[in-house]
N, C-alpha and C positions, 0 to 999 in steps of 0.2 A: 624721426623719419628722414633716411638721407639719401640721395641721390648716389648709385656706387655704379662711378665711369670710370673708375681703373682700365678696365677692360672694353671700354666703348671705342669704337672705329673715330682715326679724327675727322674727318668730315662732317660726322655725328655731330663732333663736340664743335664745329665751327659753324655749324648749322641752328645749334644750340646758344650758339654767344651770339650772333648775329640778331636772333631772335629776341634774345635778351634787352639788345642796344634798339633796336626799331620799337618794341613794347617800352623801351626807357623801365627796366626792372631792376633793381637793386638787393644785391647781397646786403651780408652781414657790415663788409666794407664798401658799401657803395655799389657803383654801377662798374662799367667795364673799363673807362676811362680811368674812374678812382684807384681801379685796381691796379692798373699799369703804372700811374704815374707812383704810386706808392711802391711799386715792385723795384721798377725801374731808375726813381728816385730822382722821377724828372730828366732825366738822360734825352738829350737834343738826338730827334732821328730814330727813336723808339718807334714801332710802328706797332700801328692800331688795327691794322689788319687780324683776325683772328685766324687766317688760312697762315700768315706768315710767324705765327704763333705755335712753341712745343707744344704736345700733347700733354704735359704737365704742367704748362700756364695753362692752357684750357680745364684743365682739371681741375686745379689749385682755386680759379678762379667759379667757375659750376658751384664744386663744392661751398662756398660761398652763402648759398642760399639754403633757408630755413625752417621758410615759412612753407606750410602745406598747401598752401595756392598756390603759391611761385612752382612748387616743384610739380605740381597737376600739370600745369603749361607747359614746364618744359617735358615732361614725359608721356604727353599728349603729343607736342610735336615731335617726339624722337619714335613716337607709334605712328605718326604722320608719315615720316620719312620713310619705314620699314615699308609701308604699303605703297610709295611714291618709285622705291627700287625696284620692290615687286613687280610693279609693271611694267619699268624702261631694262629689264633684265628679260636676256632671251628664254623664251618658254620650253626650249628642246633640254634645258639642264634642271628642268623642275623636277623633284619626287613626284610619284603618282600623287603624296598628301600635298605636296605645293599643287601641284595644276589644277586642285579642290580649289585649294585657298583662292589660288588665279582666278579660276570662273567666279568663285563667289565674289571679290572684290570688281572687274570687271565690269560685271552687271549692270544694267544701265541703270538700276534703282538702288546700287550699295548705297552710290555716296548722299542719297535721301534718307534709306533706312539706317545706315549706322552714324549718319548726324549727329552724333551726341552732344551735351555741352558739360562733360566729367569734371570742370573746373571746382566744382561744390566741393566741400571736405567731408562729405556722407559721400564721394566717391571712390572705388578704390581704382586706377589706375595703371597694371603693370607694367613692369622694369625692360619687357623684351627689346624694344626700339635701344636699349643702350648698353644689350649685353654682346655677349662674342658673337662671332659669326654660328660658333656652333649651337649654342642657346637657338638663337633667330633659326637655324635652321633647322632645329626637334621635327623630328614627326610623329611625336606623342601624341594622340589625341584623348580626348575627355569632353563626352557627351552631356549636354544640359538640358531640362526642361522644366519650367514653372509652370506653377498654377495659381491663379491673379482672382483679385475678390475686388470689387469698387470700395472705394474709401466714403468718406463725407463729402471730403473737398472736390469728391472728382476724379481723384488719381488712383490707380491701379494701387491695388497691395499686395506682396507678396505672401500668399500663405503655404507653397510645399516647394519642394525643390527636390528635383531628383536627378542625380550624376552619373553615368556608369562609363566606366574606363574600354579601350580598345576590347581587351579581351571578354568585356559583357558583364566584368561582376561590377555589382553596385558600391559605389564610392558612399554615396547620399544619400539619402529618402528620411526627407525630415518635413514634421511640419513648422512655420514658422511665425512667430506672433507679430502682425501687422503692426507699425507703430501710430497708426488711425483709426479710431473707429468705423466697423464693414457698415455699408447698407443695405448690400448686396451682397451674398456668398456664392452665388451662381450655381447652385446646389447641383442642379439639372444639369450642366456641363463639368463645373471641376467634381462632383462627388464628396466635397467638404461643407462640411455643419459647421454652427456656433460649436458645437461640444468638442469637435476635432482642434479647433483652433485655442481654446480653453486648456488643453492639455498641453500646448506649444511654451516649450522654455525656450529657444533656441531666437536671435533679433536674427536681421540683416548683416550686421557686422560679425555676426558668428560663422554666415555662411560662407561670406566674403575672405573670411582669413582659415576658413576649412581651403576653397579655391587657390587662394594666393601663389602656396608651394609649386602647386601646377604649372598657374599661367604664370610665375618666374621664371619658371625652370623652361618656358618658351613649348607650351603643351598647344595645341592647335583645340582650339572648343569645334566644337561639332553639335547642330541642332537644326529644328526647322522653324524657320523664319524668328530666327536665331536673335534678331536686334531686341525682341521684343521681352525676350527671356533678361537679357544684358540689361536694357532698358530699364527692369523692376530690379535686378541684382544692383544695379548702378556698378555695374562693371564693364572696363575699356581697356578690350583685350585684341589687338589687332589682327590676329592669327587665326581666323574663323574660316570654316567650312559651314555653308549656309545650304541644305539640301533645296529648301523652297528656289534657293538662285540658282544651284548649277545644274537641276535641272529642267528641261524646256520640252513644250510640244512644235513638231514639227509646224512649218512654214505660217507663227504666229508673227505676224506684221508687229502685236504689239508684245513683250515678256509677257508672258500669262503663267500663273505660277500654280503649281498641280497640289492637291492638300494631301496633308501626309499619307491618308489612305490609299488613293488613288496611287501614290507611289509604289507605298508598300504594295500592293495588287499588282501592278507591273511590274516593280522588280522582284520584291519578296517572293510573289505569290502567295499572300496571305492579306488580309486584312488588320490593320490596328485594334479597330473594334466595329464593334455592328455598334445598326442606328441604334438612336438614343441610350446607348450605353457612355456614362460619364467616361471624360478622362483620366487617365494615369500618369502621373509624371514621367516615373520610371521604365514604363512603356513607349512612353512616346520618347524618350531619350535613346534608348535601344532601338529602336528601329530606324531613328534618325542616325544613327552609328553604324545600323546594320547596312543601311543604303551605300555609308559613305564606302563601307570598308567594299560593297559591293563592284563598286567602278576602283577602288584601287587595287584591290587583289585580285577578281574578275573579269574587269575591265569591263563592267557592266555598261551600257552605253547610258550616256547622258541626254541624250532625244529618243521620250519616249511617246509611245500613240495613247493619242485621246480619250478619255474612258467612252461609254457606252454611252451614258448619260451627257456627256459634253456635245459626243457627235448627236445627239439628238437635239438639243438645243441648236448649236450652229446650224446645223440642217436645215429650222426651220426659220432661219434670215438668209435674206440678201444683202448685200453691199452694195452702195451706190457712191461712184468717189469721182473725184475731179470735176466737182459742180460748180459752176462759175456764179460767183458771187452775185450777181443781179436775179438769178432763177430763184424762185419763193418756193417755201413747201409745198404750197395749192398747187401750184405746175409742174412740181416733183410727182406728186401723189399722181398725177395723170395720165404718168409715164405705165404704171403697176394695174394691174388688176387683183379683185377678191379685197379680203379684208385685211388689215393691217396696222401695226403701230410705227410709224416713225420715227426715230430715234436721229436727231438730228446733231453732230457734233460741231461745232462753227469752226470759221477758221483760223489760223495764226494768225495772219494779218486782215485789216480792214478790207483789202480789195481781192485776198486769195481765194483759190478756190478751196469749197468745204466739201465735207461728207457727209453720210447717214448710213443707220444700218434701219432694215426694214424686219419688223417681227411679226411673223404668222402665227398661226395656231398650231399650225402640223406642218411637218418635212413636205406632205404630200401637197400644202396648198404653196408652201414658198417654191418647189418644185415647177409647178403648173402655175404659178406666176412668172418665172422666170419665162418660161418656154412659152408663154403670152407676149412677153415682150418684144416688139418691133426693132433689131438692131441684127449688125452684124456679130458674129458669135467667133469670138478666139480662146486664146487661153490670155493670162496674166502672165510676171514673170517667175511663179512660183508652181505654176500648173492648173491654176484654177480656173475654170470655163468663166469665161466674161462676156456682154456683149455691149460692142459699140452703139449709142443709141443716140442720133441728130432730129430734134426736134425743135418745135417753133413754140416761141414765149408770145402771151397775152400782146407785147411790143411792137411782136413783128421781127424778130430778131430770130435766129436761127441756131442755137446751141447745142455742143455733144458732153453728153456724159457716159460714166461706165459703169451696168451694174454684172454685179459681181456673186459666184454661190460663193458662199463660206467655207465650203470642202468638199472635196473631188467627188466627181460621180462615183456611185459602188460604193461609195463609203460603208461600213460596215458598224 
């Protein structure tokens, strides 16, 4: 397994040695000092800089390393960098598949969800962070999705896997034999038996090096909530279109992330599957494809409305926010009328103010609590009827808070 930077931008490769000298890592010949002074021959005024360094000392010297962990690190950070350009590069020269990739990294939650730590040698890694510009910039895409069994130890196993490329035909649909004992097959959600997994010839590293050709050749993956498929492949592919992240429901305070169906219903017009009908890999990989190709060919919008079900729940809470720190829940609750649960969130700091959301039975009771409420009545900054509300604490102290519907009146 070798590192091939022939063709890698030098930046890349200065970003890469740099890396190397701060980790203190060592080639075949040593570390980076070893390597110059050897090149160089001890030569007074040789400089250590690796920016003032050819692209073929940087090369010569990369090339160097051997070991399958050395080379994880550095092609973990040249997957690092790909996605560090992607952002400080202006968005008006993206492909439609780039301004995917863009939202999905973006996201306030990428850099927790694709956290990985691929340094293991059961991980496989791609090359893209250190091929040409044109590689890096494919708009191949290739659709993934797994189906996960519990192990003994705890950890997820992989048991199917199902691929299908832009055009819909299927690359993959394999099962595959977990290398733990299951305790769990989750019958009732993947639709996999002990007997299905009994006929699996096929490990992890068979799927891994079916994939490989793709994400070399700088294929963009495509799936929904896509880390978690990656996560069981142990594959660390920086090129992702993540549908859960790029797309959002309107004027959510916090990313709230819509489940495949609910997608598919909004954009498709269709459903994935009805209740309690198991998963398909193959299905849920296609439709996570069909979405993406939807906003790129389409320009299908990426802010979509609520399902039916969602605005029913919101309905029946209020929000209460900018609560100052000394008011207790008992003097919260005083504020409300009818019945209700609480949901109190603290605050970032010791003396900030906190929040709460308030849960009713019915749209019709948090309604008619609201309009119970003693305050002045505005909107927020996102349109949502709120009312200012100044009352007096057990103290003797005089505090305002704001509560809040969770979505506009009419709502539908």
């Amino acid at each position: 397994m070798e590192l091939k930077l022939a063709t890698a931008e030098k930046q890349v490769l200065e970003e890469l040695v740099k890396l190397v000298q701060s980790r203190g890592l060592c080639g075949e010949n040593g570390g980076w000092k070893e390597f110059l002074d050897a090149k160089d021959k001890k030569k007074i005024g040789s400089p250590n800089d690796p920016s003032k360094r050819s692209h073929d000392e940087l090369v010569a010297f990369l090339t160097t390393f051997k070991k399958k962990q050395d080379l994880q690190v550095l092609k973990c950070h040249a997957n690092f960098l790909l996605i560090e350009k992607l952002e400080q590069e202006c968005p008006g020269n993206d492909t439609p598949e780039q301004s995917l990739v863009r939202l999905t990294v973006e996201h306030p939650a990428y850099s927790v969800d694709y956290s990985f730590e691929p340094h293991s040698e059961d991980w496989f890694v791609s090359y893209v962070g250190v091929k040409t510009s044109k590689v890096m910039e494919s708009t191949d895409l290739v659709a993934v999705d797994c189906e996960m069994v519990l192990c003994d130890n705890g950890t997820e196993g992989l048991v199917r896997v199902g691929v299908v490329d832009r055009d819909l035909k299927v690359i993959l649909d394999e099962f595959v034999k977990p290398d733990k004992p299951v305790v769990d097959y989750r019958t009732d959600i993947t639709g996999i038996t002990a007997e299905d997994i009994e006929k699996a010839t096929l490990s992890l590293v068979d799927i891994q090096e079916t994939l490989q050709p793709f994400l070399s050749n700088g294929a963009i993956l495509v799936g929904h909530s896509l880390n978690k498929d990656l996560e069981v492949l142990k594959i660390y592919h920086p090129k992702v279109i993540d549908t859960a992240l790029v797309f959002k429901y309107p004027n959510a305070r916090k990313p709230r992330r819509a489940s495949l169906n609910n997608l598919c219903k909004s954009i498709l017009g269709y459903e994935v599957r009805k209740a309690g009908v198991s998963h398909d890999c193959v299905n849920d990989a296609t439709a996570a494809m069909k979405l993406a190709l939807a906003v790129i060919e389409k320009r299908a919008n990426t802010t979509i409305p609520p399902s039916k079900e969602m605005l029913e729940v919101e309905k029946a809470k209020l929000f209460i926010h900018k609560i100052p720190h000394n008011v207790t829940s008992e003097e919260l609750e005083q504020v409300l009328s009818g019945e209700f649960t609480l949901d109190v969130k603290p605050a970032k700091t010791s003396r900030g103010c906190y929040c709460a959301f308030v849960v009713f039975r019915s749209s019709k009771q948090a309604d008619q609590a609201f309009e119970n409420v003693d305050g002045d009545q505005g909107q927020d900054s996102f349109g949502l009827p709120q009312k200012l509300v100044i009352f007096k604490l057990t103290s003797g102290s005089r505090v305002s808070i704001y509560v809040r519907k969770m979505v506009e009146d009419g709502s539908a």
